[in-house]
N, C-alpha and C positions, 0 to 999 in steps of 0.2 A: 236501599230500603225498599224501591221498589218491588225488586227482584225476589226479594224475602218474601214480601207478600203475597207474591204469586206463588212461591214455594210453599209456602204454609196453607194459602189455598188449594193447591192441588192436591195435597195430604188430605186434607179436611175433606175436599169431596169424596179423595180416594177411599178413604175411613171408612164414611157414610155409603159409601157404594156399597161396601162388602157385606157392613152390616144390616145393612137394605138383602144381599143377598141368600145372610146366614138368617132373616126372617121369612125365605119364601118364596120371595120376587122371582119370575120368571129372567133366562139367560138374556133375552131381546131388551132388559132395562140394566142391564150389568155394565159397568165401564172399568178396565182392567186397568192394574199401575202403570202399564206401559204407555196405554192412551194421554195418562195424566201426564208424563211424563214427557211422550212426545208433543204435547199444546206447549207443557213449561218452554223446551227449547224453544218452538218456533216464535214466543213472547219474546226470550230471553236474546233470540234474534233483533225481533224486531225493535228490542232499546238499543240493542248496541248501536244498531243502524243509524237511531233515532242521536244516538251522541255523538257519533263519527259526524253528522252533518249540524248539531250545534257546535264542534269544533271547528268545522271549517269555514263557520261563518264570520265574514269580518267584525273586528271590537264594533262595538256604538263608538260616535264621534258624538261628542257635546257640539251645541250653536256654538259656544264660547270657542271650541277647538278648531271647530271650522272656520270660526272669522278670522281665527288667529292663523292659520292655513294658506286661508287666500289672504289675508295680506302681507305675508310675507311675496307669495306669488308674486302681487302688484307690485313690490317694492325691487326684488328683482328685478323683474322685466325693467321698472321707471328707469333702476340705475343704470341697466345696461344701455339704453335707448340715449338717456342723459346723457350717459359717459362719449356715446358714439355720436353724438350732436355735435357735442363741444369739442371732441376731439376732431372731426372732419370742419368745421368752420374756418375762412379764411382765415389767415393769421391778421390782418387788419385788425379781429375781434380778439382785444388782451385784455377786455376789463367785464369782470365777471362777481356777482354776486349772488348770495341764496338768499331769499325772502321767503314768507309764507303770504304768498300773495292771494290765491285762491282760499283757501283757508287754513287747517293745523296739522290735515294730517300728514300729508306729502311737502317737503320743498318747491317753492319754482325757481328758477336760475333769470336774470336780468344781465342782459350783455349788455355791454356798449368796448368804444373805440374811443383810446386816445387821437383819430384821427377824426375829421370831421366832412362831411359833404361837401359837394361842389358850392351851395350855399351855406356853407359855413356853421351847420347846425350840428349839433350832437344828433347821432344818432341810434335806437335800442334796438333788441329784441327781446322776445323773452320765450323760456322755455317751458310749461305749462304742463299739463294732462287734461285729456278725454278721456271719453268710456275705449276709445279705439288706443292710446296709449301716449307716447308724448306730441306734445305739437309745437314748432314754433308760430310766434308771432311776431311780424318783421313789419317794416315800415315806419317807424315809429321815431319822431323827431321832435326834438326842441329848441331853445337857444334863441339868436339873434341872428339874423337874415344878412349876410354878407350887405349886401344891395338893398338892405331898409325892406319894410314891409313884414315881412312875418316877426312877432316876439312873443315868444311862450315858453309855459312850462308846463312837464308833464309832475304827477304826481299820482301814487299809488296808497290805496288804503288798507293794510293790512289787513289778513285772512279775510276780507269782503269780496274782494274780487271788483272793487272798483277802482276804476283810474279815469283822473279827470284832468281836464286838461284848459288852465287860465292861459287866454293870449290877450295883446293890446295892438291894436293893428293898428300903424303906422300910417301918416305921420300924424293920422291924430289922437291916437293911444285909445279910443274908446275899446270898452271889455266885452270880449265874446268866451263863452263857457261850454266844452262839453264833458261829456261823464259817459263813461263808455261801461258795461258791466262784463267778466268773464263768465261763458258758458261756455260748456262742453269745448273746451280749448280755443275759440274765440272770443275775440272783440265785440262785438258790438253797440252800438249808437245809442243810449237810454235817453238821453235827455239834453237839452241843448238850449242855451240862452243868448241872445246878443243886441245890438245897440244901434241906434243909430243917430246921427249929430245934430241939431237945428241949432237955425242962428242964433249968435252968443253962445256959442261953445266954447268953454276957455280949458279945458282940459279932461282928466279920466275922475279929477274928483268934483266937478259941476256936475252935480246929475238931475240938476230944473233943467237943463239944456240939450238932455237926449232921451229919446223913445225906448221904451224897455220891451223888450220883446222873452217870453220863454215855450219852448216849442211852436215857437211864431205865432202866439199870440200875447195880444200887445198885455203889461201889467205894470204894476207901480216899482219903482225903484226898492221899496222897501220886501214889496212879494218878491220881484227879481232875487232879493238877496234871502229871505229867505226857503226860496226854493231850492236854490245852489246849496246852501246849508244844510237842508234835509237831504237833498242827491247826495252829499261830500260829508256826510258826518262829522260836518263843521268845516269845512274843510281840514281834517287830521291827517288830510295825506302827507306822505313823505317823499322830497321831492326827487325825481330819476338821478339827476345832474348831481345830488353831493351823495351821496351812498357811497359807503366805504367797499369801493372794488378791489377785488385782487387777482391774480394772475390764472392761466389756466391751469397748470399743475396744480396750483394752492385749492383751487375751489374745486378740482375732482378729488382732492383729499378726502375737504373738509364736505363732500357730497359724499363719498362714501361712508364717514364718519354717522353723518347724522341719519345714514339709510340702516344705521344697524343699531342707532338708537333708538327708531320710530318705534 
């Protein structure tokens, strides 16, 4: 359509040229069909030119197309990184599960061993993401202390990224609490409660007969508890120790499975 119009224009002035001529006008304001002709081409050039480079420019990408882009990216990479965790880890580590521990939209992986420490604890790890890509988190114990003294349990709260962790320290069972929160593929320390015994202590449910402490300062039994409840969202964690584990083949299945349902 463009093109037309240019055509039709150069007619038009061509017209009016001549007939500008056949009234009079001197040669010095005359423009001949050729002239008209040779501008049409060089127009007629410079669109083609002009489409040959909106052809070669990339489609548009919607936000929507791009988000769905890069995560497929991220999902890649995770499973590869996953897949190559679990598969290089001792064999000691046979008991494997997926949670959505950080929050919905990636899996995290939870090891543990049917084997247990030198002090007789269960012991985890777990397999996470940062912005840098997977991380483990290792050290991570519970259970009953061969040799008395340590008694705990750990406990995770879905998509929150909290895990806290109730002990009763031996032998006089009084309760110490902490709540750890997941960032950028670590652990860290949010908040921490614990006890201490005066005389007349007769056990972990006398609580006229010990000091409440949270983030070491001193409070009442009843703040103590509901601080730990607002940390633990009630306490709704779900405990490490009974989660239904399974094998390493079964859970890089059932991780690639759920990497191509995200």
């Amino acid at each position: 359509m463009k093109k037309s119009m240019l055509f039709f224009a150069g007619l038009s002035m061509s017209g009016m040229l001549v007939l500008s001529g056949c009234n009079g006008a001197g040669a010095a304001n005359t423009v001949s069909v050729a002239d008209v002709k040779e501008e049409t081409a060089v127009l007629d050039e410079e669109i083609k030119e002009d489409e040959e480079i909106k052809e070669d420019e990339e489609p548009v990408i919607t936000e929507e197309e791009q988000e769905n882009e890069d995560r497929d990216e991220v999902q890649g990479m995770l499973y590869e990184q996953y897949s190559d965790i679990i598969t290089d880890l001792d064999e000691r580590w046979d008991q494997f599960t997926l949670v959505y521990f950080a929050g919905e939209d990636y899996p995290d992986v939870i090891v543990s061993s049917t084997e247990t420490d030198m002090n007789s604890l269960q012991e985890y790890q777990i397999i996470t993401r940062s912005r840098a890509g997977a991380e483990v988190i290792d050290d991570l114990r519970d259970g009953v202390a061969g040799a008395g003294g340590y008694r705990g349990d750990l406990y995770y709260v879905p998509k929150s990224g909290i895990l806290y962790e109730c002990t009763y320290n031996a032998p006089l069972n009084n309760p110490e609490d902490y709540i750890y929160l997941l960032d950028d593929g670590h652990l860290n320390l949010y908040a921490s409660g614990r006890t201490e015994v005066m005389d007349g202590y007769e056990g972990p449910d006398d609580k006229e007969h010990m000091t409440w402490f949270w983030n070491n300062e001193e409070v009442t039994p009843e703040e103590y508890e509901k601080k730990l409840n607002e940390e633990t969202m009630n306490l709704s964690g779900e405990a490490l120790s009974t989660l239904p584990y399974v094998d390493r083949e079964t859970v890089l299945n059932e991780l690639a499975e759920t990497m191509k349902q995200q």
